[in-house]
Z-matrix of the N, CA and C atoms (Angstrom, degrees):
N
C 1 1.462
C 2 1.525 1 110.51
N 3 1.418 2 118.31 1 -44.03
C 4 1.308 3 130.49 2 168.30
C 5 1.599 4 122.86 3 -45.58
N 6 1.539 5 94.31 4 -36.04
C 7 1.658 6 84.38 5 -179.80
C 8 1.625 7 98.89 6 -102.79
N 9 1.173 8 146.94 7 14.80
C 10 0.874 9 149.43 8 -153.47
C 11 1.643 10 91.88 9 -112.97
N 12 1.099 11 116.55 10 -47.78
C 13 1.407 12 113.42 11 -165.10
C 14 2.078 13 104.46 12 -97.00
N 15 1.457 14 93.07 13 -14.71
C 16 1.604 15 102.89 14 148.36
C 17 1.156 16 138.28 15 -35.37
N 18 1.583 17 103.12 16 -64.06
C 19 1.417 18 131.06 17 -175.39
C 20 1.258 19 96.09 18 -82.54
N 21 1.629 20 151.31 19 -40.12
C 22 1.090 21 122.65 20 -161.96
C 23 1.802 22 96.35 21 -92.59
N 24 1.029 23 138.00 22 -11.70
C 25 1.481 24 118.54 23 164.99
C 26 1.538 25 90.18 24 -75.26
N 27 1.121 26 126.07 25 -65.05
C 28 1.768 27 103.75 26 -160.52
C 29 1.497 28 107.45 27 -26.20
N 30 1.890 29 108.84 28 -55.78
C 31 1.562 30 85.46 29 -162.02
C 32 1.587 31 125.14 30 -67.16
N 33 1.710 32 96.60 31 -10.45
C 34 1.554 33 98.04 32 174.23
C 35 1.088 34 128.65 33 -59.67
N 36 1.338 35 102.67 34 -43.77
C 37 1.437 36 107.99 35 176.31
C 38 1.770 37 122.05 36 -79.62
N 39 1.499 38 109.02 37 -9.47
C 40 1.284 39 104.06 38 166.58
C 41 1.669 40 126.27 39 -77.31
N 42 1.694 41 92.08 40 -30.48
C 43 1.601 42 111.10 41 173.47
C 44 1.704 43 96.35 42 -72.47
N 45 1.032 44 121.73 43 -17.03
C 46 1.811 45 105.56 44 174.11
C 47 1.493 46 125.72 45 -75.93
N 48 1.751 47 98.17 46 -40.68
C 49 1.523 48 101.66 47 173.66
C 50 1.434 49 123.98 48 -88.54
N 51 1.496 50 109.66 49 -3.22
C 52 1.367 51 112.71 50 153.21
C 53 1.341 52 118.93 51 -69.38
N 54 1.325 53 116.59 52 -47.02
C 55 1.608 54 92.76 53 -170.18
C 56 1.469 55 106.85 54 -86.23
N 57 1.142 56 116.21 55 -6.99
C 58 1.599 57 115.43 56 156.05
C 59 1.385 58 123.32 57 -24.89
N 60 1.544 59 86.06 58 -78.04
C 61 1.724 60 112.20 59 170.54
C 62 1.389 61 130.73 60 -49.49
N 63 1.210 62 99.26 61 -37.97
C 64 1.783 63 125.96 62 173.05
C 65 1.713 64 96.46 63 -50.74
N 66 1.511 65 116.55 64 -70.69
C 67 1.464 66 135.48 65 -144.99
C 68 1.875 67 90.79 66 -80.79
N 69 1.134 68 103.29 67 -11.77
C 70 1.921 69 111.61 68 -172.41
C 71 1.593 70 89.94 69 -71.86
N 72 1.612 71 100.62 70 -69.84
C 73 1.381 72 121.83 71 -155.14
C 74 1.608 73 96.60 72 -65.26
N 75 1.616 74 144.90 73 -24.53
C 76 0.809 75 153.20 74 -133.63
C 77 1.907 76 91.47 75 -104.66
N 78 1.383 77 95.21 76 -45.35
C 79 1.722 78 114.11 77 -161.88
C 80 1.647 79 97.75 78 -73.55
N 81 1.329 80 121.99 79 -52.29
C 82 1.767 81 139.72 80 164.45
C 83 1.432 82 115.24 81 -32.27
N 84 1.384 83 91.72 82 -63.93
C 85 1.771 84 110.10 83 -167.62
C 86 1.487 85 119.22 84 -108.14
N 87 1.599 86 119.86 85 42.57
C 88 1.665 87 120.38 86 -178.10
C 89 1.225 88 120.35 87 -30.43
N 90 1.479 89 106.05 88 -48.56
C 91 1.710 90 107.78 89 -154.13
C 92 1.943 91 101.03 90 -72.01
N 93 1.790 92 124.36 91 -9.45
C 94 1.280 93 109.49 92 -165.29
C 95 1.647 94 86.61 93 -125.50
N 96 1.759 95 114.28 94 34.62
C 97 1.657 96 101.34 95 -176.58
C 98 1.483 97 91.88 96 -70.45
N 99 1.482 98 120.77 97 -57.97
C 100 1.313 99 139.77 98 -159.01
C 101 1.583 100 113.96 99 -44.50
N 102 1.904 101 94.10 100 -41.73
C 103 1.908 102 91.41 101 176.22
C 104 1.366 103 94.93 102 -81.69
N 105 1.450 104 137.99 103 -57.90
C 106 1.520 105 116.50 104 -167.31
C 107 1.856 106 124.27 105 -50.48
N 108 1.553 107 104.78 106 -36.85
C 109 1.166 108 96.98 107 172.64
C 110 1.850 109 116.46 108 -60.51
N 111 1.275 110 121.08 109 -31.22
C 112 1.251 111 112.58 110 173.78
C 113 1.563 112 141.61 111 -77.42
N 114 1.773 113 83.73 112 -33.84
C 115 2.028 114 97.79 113 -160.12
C 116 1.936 115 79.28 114 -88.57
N 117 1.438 116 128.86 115 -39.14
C 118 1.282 117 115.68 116 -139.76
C 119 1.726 118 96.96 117 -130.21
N 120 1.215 119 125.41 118 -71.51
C 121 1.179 120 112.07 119 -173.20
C 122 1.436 121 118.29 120 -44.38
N 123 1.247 122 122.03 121 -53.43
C 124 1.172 123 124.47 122 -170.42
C 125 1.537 124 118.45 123 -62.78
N 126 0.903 125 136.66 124 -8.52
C 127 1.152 126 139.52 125 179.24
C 128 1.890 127 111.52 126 -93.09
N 129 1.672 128 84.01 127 -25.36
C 130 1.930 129 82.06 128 171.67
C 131 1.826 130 103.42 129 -104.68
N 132 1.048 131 110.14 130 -8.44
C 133 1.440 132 104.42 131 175.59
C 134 1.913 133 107.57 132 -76.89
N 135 1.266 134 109.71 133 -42.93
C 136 1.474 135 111.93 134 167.68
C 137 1.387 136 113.86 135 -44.47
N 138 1.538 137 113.82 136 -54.38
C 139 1.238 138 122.01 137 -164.61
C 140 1.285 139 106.34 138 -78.40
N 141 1.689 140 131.25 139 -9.34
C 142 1.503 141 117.46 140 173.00
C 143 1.517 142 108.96 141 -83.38
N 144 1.637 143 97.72 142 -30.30
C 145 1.730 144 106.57 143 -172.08
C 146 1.907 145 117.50 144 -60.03
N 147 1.218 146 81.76 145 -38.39
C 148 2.041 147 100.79 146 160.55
C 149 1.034 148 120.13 147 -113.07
N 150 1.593 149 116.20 148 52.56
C 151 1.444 150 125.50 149 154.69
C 152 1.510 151 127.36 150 -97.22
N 153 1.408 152 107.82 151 137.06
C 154 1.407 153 111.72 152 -160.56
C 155 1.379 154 118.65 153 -74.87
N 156 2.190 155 111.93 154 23.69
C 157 1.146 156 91.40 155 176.59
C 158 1.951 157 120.64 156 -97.05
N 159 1.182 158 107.77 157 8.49
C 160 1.125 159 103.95 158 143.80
C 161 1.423 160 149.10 159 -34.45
């Protein structure tokens, strides 16, 4: 149970400083939010949302 509820703050908190970073790089670089949100983030944001560290 202990590591169970381990792993699900880790990923919380990994999904926190990602979109941290996301909204950093997002605020820096306007003109390529639109392609990263499409060609690149999104494809790893899916893949954290159905990640098996749940």
């Amino acid at each position: 149970m202990a590591l169970f509820l381990f792993r699900k703050y880790a990923a919380t908190k990994l999904r926190e400083a990602y979109v941290k970073a996301y909204s950093t790089a997002c605020s820096r670089v306007p003109e390529t939010s639109s392609w990263m949100s499409q060609g690149v983030i999104t494809p790893i944001r899916n893949q954290m949302n159905t990640s098996t560290l749940y």
